[in-house]
C-alpha positions in Angstrom: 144.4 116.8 179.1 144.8 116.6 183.1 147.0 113.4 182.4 149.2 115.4 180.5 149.4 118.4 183.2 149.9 115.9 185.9 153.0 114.6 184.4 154.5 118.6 183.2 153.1 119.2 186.8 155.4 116.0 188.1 158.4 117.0 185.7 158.6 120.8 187.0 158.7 119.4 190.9 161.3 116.8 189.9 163.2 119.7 188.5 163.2 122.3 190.7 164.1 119.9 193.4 167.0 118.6 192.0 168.6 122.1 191.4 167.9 123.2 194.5 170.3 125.3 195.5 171.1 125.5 199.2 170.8 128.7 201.3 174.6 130.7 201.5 174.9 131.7 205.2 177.6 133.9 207.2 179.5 131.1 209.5 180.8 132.3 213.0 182.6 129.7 215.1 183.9 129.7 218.2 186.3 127.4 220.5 184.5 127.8 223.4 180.7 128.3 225.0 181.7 131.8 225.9 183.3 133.0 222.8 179.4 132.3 221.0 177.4 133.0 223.8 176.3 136.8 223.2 175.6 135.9 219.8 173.7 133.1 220.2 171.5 135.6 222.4 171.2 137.8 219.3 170.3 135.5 217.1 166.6 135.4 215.5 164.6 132.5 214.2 167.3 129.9 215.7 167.1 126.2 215.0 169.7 124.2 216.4 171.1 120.8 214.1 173.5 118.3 215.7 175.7 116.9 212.8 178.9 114.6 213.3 178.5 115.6 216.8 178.5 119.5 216.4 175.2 121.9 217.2 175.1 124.2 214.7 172.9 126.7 215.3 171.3 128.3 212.2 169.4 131.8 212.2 169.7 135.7 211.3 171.3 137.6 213.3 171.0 142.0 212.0 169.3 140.2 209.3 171.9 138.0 208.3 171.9 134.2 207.5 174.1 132.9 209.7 175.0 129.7 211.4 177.3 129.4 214.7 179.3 126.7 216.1 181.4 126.1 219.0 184.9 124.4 216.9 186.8 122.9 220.2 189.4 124.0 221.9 193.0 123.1 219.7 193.3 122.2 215.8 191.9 118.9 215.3 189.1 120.4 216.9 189.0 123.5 214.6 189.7 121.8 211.5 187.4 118.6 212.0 184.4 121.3 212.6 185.4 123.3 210.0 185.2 119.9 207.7 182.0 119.4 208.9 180.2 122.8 208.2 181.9 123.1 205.3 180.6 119.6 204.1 176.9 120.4 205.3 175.9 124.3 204.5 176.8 126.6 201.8 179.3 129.2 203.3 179.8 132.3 201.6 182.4 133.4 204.4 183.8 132.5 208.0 184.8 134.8 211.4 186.6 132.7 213.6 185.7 134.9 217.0 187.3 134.3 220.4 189.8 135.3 223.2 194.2 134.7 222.7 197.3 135.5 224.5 198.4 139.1 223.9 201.8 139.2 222.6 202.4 143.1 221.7 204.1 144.3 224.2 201.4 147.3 224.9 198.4 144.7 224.3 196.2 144.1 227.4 193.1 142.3 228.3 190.2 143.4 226.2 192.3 144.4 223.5 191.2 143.7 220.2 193.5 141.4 217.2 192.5 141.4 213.6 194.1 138.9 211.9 195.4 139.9 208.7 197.9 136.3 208.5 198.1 133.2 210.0 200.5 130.9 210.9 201.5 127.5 212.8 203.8 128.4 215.2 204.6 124.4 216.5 204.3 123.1 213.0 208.3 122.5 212.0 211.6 120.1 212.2 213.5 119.6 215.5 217.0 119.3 214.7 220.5 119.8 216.4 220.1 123.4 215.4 217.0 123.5 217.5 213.1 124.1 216.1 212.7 126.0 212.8 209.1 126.9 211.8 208.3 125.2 208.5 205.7 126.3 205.4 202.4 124.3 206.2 201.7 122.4 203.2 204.9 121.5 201.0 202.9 121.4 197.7 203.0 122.7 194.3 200.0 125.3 193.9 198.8 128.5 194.8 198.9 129.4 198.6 200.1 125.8 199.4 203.9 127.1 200.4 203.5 130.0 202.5 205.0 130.3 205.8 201.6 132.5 206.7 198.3 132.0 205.8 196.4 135.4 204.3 193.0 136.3 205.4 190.7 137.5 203.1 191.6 140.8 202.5 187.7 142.7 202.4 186.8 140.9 205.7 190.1 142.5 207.0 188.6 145.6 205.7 185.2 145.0 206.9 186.6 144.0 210.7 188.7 147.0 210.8 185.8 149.7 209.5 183.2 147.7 211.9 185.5 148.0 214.9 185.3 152.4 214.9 182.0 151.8 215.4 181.9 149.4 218.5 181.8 150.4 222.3 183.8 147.7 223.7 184.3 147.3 227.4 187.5 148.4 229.0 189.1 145.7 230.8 192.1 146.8 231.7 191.5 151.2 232.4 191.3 152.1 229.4 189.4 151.8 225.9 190.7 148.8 224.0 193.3 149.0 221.5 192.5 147.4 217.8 195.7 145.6 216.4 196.2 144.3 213.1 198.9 141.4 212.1 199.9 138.4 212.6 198.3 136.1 214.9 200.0 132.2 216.1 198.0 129.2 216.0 199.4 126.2 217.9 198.0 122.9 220.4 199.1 124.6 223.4 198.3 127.3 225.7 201.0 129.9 225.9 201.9 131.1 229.3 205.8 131.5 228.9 207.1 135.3 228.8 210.2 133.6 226.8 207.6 131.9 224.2 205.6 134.7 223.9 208.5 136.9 223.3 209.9 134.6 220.7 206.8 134.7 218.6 206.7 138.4 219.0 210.5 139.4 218.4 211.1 136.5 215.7 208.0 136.6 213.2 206.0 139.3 214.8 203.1 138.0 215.9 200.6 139.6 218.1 198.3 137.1 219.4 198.9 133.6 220.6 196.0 130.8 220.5 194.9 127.6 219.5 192.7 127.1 216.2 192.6 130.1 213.7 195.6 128.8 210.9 194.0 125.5 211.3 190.5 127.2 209.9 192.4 129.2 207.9 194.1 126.7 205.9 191.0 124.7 204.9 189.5 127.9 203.8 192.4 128.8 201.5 192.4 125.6 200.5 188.2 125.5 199.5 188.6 129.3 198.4 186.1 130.6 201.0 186.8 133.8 202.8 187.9 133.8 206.0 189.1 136.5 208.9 190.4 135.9 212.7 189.4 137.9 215.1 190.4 137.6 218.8 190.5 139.7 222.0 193.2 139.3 224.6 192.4 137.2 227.8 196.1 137.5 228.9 199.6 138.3 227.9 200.9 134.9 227.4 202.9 135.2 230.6 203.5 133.6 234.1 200.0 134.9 234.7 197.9 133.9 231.7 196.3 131.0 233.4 195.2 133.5 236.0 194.2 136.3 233.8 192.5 134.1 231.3 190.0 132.8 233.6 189.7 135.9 234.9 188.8 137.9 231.8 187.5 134.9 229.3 184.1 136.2 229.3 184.5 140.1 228.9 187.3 139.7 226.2 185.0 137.0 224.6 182.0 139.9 224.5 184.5 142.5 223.1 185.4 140.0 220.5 181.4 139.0 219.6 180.7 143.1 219.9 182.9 143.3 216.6 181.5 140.1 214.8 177.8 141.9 215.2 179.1 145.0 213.7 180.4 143.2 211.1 177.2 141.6 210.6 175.1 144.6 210.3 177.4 146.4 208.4 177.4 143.6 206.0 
């Protein structure tokens, strides 16, 4: 009799191990130390993991399973962390948090963009006629030949419920205004008044930066829910370089302020 339970004993542990299924968690990433920062402080029960090269950092954070990453600056950055989490934890959803170039003309520092659409802004043909923004995948398929790259539509919701409830700091005189659009993703850092003013006034964008249609993309593409949310460091102009170092870290907490609401409103 105890040979027999030692081997039902051996088959239910065989079993139960190999359908294992592997904790979902709430993924946060970041481009930058500063854009993670306050919520790595707020994090509970943190254990840090180095895969491929990337810490991970997995914990709870207003009770939530979560895991944070710093992506890189640019999109090969973005999109080779974003292969990498995705490759190595269950994700039930993403937030891409961090600071971008303002591009409505009333947007200032601290301001607040919720990205409703995506798109690649430097991804195109250069012809005679000059550069023409092209769709970012030219294959047959859902969601594979849009010019802009949809967010999921109930963390739109979510973000834009969460932000009533968040005291964010006033960087520029007065409360921060919460925008929701467009936002430009492209490898460089716009600080052109022209540039900025194309992407406003030709597709109506209202942030400029460096990683989120990138994410975005590989999200649509693996059907996980994503949303972008940045706050302004600068208005994309002769003085962004100035401005951005200026106002990184406060616009980075504004932007972290709304991922926790988000979090505990989850």
């Amino acid at each position: 009799m105890k040979k027999y339970f030692a081997f039902y004993l051996l088959l239910i542990l065989f079993f139960s191990s190999s359908f294992k299924v592997e904790a979902q968690y709430i993924a946060v990433m970041g481009a930058l130390e500063q854009e993670i920062d306050l919520l790595l402080g707020e994090m509970e029960k943190q254990k840090k993991i180095q895969i491929g090269g990337i810490d991970f950092y997995k914990g709870k954070i207003n009770g939530k399973k979560v895991v944070v990453l710093k992506a890189g600056v640019g999109k090969v950055n973005a999109s080779y962390s974003t292969a990498v989490l995705t490759q190595n934890f269950g994700i039930d959803a993403l937030i891409f948090t961090g600071v971008a170039g303002g591009l409505h003309p009333e947007s200032l520092p601290g301001d607040i963009i919720i990205g409703d659409r995506l798109f690649q802004h430097d991804f195109g043909k250069f012809d005679q006629e000059g550069f023409e923004v092209t769709t970012y995948r030219e294959l047959t398929g859902a969601h594979q030949t849009d010019l802009f790259i949809p967010s999921d539509s109930i963390l739109v919701f979510k973000s834009k419920q969460a932000a009533q409830q968040v005291a964010f700091n006033a960087l520029s005189g007065r409360n921060p205004n919460v925008f929701t659009g467009l936002i430009a993703t492209g490898d460089m850092f716009v600080s052109s008044p022209e540039k900025a003013q194309w992407l406003f006034g030709e597709y109506g964008a209202l942030a400029a930066e460096m990683e989120g249609a990138a994410v975005g993309h590989i999200c649509r593409t693996l059907d996980i829910p994503f949303v972008v949310i940045r706050s302004c460091s600068d208005n994309a102009n002769h003085d962004a370089r100035v401005n951005f170092e200026q106002f990184v870290g406060p616009a980075s907490i504004n932007s972290s302020r709304l991922v926790l609401s988000i979090l505990e409103d989850w």
